[in-house]
C-alpha positions as CSV (number, residue, x, y, z in Angstrom):
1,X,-8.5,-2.3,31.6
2,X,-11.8,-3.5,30.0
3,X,-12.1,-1.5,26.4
4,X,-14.7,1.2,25.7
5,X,-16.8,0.2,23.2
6,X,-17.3,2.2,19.8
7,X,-20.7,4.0,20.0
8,X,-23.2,3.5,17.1
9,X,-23.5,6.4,14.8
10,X,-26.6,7.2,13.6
11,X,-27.8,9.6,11.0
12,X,-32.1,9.6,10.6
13,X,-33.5,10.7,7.6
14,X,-37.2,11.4,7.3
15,X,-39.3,14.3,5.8
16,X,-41.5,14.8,8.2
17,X,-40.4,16.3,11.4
18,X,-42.6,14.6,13.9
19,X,-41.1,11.3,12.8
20,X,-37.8,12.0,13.1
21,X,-38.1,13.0,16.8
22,X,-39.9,9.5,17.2
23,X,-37.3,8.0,16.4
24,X,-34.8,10.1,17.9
25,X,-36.3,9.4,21.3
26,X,-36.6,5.8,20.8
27,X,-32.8,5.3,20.3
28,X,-31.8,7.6,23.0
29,X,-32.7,5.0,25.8
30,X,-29.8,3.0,24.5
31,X,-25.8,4.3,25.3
32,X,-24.3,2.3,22.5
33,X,-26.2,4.9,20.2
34,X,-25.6,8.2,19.3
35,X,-27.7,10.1,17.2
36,X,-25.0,12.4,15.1
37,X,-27.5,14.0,12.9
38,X,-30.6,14.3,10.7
39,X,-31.9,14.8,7.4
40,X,-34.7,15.9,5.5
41,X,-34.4,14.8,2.1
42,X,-32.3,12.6,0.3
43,X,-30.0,15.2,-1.2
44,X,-29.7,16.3,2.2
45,X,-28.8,12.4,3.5
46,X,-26.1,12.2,1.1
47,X,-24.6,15.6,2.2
48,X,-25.0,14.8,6.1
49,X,-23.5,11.5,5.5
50,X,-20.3,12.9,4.1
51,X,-20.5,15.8,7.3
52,X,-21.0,13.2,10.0
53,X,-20.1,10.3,8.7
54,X,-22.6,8.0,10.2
55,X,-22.2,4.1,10.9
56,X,-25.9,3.3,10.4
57,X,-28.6,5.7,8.5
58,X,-31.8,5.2,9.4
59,X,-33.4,5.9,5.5
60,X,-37.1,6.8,4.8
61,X,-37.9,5.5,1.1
62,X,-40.7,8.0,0.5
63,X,-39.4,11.7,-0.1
64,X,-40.0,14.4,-2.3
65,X,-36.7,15.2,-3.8
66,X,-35.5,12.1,-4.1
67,X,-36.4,8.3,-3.0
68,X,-34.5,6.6,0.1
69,X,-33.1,3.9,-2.6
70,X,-31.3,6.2,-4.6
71,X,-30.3,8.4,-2.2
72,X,-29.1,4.8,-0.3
73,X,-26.9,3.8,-3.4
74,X,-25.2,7.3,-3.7
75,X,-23.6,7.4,0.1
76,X,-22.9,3.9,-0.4
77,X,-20.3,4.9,-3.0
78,X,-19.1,7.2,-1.2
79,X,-19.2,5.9,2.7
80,X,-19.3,2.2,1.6
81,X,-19.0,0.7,5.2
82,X,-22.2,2.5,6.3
83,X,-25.2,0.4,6.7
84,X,-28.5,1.5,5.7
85,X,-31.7,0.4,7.8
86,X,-34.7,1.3,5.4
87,X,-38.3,2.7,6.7
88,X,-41.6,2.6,4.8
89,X,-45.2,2.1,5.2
90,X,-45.4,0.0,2.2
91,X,-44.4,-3.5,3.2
92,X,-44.0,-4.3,-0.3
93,X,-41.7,-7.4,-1.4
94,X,-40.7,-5.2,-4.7
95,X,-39.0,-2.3,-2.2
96,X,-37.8,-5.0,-0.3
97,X,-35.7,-6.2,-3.2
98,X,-34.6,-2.6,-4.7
99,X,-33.5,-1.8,-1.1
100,X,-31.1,-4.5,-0.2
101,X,-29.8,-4.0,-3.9
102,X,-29.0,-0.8,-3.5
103,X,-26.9,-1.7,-0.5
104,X,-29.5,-1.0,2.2
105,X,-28.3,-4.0,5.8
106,X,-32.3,-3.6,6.8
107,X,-35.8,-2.9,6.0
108,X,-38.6,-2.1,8.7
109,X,-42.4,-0.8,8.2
110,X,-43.4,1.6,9.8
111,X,-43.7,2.6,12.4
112,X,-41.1,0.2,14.0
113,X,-41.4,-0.3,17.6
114,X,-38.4,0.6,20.0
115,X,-37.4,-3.3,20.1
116,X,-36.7,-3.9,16.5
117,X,-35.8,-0.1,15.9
118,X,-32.6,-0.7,18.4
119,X,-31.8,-4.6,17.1
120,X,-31.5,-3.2,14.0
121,X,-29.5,-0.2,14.6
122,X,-27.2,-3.0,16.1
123,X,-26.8,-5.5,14.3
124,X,-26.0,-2.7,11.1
125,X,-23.8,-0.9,13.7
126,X,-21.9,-4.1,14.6
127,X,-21.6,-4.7,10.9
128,X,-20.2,-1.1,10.0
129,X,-17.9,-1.5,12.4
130,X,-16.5,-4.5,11.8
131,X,-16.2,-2.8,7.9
132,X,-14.2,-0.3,8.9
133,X,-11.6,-2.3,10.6
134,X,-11.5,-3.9,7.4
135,X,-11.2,-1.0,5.3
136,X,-8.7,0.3,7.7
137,X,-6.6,-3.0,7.4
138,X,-6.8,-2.7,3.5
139,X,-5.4,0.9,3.8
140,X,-2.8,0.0,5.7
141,X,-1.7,-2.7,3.3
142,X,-1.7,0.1,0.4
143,X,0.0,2.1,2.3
144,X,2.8,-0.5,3.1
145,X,3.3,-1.4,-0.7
146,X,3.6,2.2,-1.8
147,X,5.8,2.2,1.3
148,X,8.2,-0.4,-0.5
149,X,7.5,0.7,-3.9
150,X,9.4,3.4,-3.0
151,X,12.1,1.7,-1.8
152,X,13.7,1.5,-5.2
153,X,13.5,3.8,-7.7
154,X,11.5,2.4,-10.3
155,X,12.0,3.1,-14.1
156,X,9.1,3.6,-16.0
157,X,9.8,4.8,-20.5
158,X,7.3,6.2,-21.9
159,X,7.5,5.3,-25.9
160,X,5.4,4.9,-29.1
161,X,6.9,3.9,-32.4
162,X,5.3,6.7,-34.3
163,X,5.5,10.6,-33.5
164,X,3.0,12.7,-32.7
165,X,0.9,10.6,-30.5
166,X,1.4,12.9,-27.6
167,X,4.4,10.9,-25.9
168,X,6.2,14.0,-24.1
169,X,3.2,15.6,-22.9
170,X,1.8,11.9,-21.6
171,X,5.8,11.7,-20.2
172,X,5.8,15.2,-18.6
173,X,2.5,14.8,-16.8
174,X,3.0,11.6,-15.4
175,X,6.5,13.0,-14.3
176,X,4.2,15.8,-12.4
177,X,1.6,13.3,-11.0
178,X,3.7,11.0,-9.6
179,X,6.3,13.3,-7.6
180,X,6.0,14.5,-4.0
181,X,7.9,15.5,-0.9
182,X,8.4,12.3,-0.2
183,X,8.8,10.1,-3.6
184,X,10.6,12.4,-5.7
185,X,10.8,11.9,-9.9
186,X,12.7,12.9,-12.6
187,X,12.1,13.1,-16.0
188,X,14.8,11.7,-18.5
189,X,15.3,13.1,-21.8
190,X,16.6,10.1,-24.2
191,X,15.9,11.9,-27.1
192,X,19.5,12.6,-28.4
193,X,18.7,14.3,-31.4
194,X,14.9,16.1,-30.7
195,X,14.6,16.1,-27.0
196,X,12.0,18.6,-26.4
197,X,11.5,18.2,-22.5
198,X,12.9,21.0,-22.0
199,X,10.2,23.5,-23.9
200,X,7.4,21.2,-22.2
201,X,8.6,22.5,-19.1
202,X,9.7,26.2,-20.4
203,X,12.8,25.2,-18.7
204,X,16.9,25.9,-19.9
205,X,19.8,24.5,-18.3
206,X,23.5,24.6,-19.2
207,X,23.9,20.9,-19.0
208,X,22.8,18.1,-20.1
209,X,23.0,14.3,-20.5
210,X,26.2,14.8,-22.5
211,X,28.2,16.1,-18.9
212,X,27.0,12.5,-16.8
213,X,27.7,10.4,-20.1
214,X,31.8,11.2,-19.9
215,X,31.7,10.4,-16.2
216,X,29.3,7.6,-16.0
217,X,31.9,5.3,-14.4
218,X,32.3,8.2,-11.6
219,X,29.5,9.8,-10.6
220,X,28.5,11.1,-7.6
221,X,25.3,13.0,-5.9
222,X,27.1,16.4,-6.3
223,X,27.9,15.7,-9.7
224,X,24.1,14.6,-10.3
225,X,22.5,17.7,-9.0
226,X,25.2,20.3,-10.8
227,X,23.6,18.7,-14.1
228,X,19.7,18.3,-13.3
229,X,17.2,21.1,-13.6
230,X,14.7,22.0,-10.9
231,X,11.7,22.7,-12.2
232,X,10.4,26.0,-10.5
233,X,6.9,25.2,-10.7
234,X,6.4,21.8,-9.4
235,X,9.9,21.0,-8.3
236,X,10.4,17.6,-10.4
237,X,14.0,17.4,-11.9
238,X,14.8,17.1,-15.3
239,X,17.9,15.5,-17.1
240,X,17.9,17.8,-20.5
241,X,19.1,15.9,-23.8
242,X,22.1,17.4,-25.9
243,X,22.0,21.1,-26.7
244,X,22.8,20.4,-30.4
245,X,22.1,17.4,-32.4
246,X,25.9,16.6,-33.5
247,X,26.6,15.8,-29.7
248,X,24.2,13.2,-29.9
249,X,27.1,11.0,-31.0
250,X,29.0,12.0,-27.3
251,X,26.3,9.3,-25.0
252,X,26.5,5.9,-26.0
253,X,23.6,3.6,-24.7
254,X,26.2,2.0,-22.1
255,X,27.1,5.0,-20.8
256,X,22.8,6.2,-20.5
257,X,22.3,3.0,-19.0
258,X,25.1,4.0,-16.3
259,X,23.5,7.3,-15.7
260,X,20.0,5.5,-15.4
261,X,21.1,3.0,-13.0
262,X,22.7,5.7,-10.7
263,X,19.7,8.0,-10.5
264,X,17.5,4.9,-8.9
265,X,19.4,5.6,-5.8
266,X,18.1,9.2,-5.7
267,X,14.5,9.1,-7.1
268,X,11.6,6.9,-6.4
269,X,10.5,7.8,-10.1
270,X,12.9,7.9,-13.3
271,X,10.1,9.0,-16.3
272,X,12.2,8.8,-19.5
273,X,10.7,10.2,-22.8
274,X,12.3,8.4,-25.8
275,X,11.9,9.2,-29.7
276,X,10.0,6.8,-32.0
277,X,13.0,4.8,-33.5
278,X,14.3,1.9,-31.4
279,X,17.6,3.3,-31.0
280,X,20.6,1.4,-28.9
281,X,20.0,3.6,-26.4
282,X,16.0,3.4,-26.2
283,X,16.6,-0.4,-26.1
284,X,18.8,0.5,-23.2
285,X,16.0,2.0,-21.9
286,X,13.3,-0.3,-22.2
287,X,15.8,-3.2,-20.9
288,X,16.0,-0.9,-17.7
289,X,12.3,-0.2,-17.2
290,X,9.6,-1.5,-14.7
291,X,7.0,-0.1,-16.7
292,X,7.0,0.9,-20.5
293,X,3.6,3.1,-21.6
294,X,3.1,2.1,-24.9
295,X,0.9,5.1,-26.8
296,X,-0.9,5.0,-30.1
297,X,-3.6,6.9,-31.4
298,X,-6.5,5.6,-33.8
299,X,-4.5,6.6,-36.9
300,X,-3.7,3.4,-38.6
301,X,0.3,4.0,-39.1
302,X,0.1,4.4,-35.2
303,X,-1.6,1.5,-34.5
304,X,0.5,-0.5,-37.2
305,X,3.5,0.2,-35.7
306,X,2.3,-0.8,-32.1
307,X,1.3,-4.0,-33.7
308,X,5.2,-4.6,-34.6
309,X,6.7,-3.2,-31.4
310,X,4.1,-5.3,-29.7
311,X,5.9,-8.6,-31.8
312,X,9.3,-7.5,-30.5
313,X,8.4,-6.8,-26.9
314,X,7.4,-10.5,-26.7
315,X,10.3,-11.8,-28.1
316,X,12.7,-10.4,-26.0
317,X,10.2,-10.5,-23.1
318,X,9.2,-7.3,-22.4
319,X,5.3,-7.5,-22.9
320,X,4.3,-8.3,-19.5
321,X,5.9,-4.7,-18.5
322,X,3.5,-2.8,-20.9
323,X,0.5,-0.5,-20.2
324,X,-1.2,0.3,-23.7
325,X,-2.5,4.0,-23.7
326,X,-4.6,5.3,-26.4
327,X,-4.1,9.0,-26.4
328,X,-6.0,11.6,-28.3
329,X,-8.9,9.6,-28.9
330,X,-11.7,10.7,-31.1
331,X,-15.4,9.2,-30.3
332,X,-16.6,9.9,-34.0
333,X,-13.4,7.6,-35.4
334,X,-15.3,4.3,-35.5
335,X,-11.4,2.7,-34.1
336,X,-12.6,2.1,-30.2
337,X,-9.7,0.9,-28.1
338,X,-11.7,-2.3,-27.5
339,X,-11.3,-2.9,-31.2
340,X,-7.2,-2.0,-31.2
341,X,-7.1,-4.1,-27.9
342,X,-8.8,-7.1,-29.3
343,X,-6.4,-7.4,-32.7
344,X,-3.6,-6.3,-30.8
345,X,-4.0,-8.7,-27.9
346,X,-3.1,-6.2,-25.6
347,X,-5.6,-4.3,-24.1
348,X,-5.4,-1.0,-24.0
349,X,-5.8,0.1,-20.2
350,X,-6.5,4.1,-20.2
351,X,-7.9,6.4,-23.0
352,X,-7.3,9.7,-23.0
353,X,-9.4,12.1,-25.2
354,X,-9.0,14.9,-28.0
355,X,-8.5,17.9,-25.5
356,X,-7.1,21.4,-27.0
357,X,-6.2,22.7,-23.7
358,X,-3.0,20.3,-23.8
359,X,-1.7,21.5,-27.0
360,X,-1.9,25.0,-25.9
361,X,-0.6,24.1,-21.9
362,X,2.3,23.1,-24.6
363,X,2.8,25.9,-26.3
364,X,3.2,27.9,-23.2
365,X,5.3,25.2,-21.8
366,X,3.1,24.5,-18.4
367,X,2.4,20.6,-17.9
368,X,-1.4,19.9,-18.2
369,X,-1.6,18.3,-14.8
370,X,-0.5,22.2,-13.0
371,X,-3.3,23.8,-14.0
372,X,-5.9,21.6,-14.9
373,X,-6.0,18.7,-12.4
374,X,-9.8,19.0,-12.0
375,X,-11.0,18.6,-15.5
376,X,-12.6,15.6,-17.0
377,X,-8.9,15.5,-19.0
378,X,-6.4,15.9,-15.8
379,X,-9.1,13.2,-14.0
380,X,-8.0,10.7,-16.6
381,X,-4.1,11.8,-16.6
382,X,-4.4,11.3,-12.6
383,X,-5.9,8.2,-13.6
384,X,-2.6,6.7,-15.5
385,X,-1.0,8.1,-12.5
386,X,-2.4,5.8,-9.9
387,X,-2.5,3.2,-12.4
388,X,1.3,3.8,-12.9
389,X,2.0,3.8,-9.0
390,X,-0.3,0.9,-8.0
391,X,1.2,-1.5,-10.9
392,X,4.5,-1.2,-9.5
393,X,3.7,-1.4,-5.3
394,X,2.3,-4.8,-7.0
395,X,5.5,-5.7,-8.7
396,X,7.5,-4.5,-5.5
397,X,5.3,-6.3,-3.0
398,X,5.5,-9.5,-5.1
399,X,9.3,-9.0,-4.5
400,X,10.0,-9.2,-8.3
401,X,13.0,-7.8,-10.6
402,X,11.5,-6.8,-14.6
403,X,10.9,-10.4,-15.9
404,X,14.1,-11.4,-17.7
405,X,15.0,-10.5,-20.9
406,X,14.8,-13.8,-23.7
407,X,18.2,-14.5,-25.2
């Protein structure tokens, strides 16, 4: 059976009216080419483009809203396997240049006749075409390492040697961003002493840590689920830390490390918020993890501190597993992440601004991320989210453990 080939989508923009039919009528005599839409403007183009989603757009550069070049290089953001196949009456070397740099395939005066109207639309059909397939082959392949990404559950501490950079609420969120039907996360409570998660979430339970540390050598998925805490809102699962601070003594880091270990064969993602002292048990933890988020802040204790974790997590090998985060970041402090980056020699890979709406999402114990996904602040915590996820399909695809640990 000899395949159908893929029509030609075409979307012609032009303000004036008469023109557009023109060219309409030229492309219908060919059946590789279908004419999905038109536009007046450019505002208009970049809507239609998104509506129809064209393979070539035949562009005017002349219109009163808005030129055909800019109006070119916002739908090739968005749709960047379209090809654009400029008109104007200006057949001006300058345009020429400013076109194809804004990601036009073509240019043509006008007005074009049929002949090199239809080559064109062709050759940047052929070309979109042959884009998407590739697009499409690129998805699949992200698709295939989040696929095995989540074939393991992956450990990822969240820790800063100073308090009060924001560690529990960075810890929470990224427990909310990263779960779904399908990769499910829980958020770890290693605080033994101060563990908080609990109010973050406005959650209670009457277990804890304490209940799987006495029977790490025996536990089993029933056992598990008796102790963890659903989260009504967003459905994550949370292991709470001791009720009371003199049972902190009852979980020993051999016995967390135990309860960690077992918990990868039920989650995709185990988030674990630790204190700022580098307790047996956070070493435990950071020994365990795929990822460690680093945070500081532009105070300088903050950034001190990171300095001498940093020194440590080199010696015993852990740096390559770190993602610095500068949290509550201030524009006015002259401290820029570039500068803390540099002298640190660990760049800092996400920072997230001053916002008050976190402190008071706190206070009334709903994670940032449930009700505030589309501000410019829940953009940047969806950010560390995908940054999170893609570093470890990388480190899964690559088909590598955590780099050893230097004795």
């Amino acid at each position: 059976m000899v395949a159908v080939q893929e029509k030609i989508r075409v979307l012609i923009v032009d303000d004036i009216t008469e023109t557009r039919e023109n060219i309409r009528r030229m492309l219908q005599f060919d059946n590789q080419i279908e004419v999905a839409g038109t536009a007046r403007t450019g505002a208009e183009a970049i809507d239609q483009s998104q509506l129809v989603k064209p393979d070539v757009i035949i562009m005017d550069i002349n219109m009163p809203d808005m030129d055909g070049i800019k109006a070119t290089e916002q739908i090739k953001r968005k749709l960047p396997y379209a090809q654009v196949v400029i008109l104007s009456v200006q057949n001006d070397p300058n345009y020429m240049r400013r076109a194809m740099l804004a990601g036009a395939r073509d240019f043509l005066t006008k007005p074009p006749n049929i002949d090199e109207l239809t080559s064109a639309v062709r050759r940047a059909g052929e070309m979109a075409h042959e884009e998407k397939r590739k697009l499409a082959l690129e998805n699949e392949v992200n698709v295939s390492i989040r696929q095995k990404a989540a074939a393991k559950g992956k450990v990822i501490v969240v820790y800063s040697p100073k308090g009060g950079t924001g560690k529990t609420t960075l810890a929470t969120n990224l427990a909310i961003g990263l779960h779904s039907e399908e990769n499910k996360s829980i958020l770890v409570d290693a605080n033994m002493i101060f563990g908080d998660t609990t109010v973050f979430l406005n959650e209670q339970g009457k277990n804890s840590i304490v209940d799987l540390a006495q029977i790490a050598d025996e536990l089993d998925n029933e056992i598990v689920e008796d102790v963890l805490i659903t989260h009504r809102t967003s459905g994550i699962r949370l292991l709470p830390p001791p009720p009371h601070p003199e049972l902190s003594g009852d979980v020993s880091a051999d016995q967390f490390g135990k309860v960690v270990d077992f918990l990868k064969q039920l989650f995709t993602y185990i988030i674990i918020d630790t204190p700022s002292y580098l307790s047996e048990i956070v070493s435990t933890c950071l020994v365990k993890a795929d990822l460690i988020v680093l945070v500081t802040t532009q105070d300088i204790p903050a950034i001190r501190n990171s300095s001498q974790f940093l020194a440590i997590a080199d010696s015993e090998g852990l740096k390559d597993r770190i993602l610095f985060v500068m949290n509550r970041h201030d524009r006015r402090i002259g401290i820029t992440p570039e500068k803390v980056g540099d002298s640190l020699k660990q760049p800092i890979v996400l920072t997230i601004p001053e916002e008050k709406l976190i402190s008071t999402s706190v206070n009334v114990g709903v994670p940032f991320l449930m009700d505030n996904k589309g501000s410019p602040v829940g953009k940047i915590l969806l950010n560390l989210v995908d940054i999170v996820r893609d570093r470890l399909a990388k480190i899964e695809l690559a088909g590598a453990e955590p780099p050893p640990i230097k004795k």
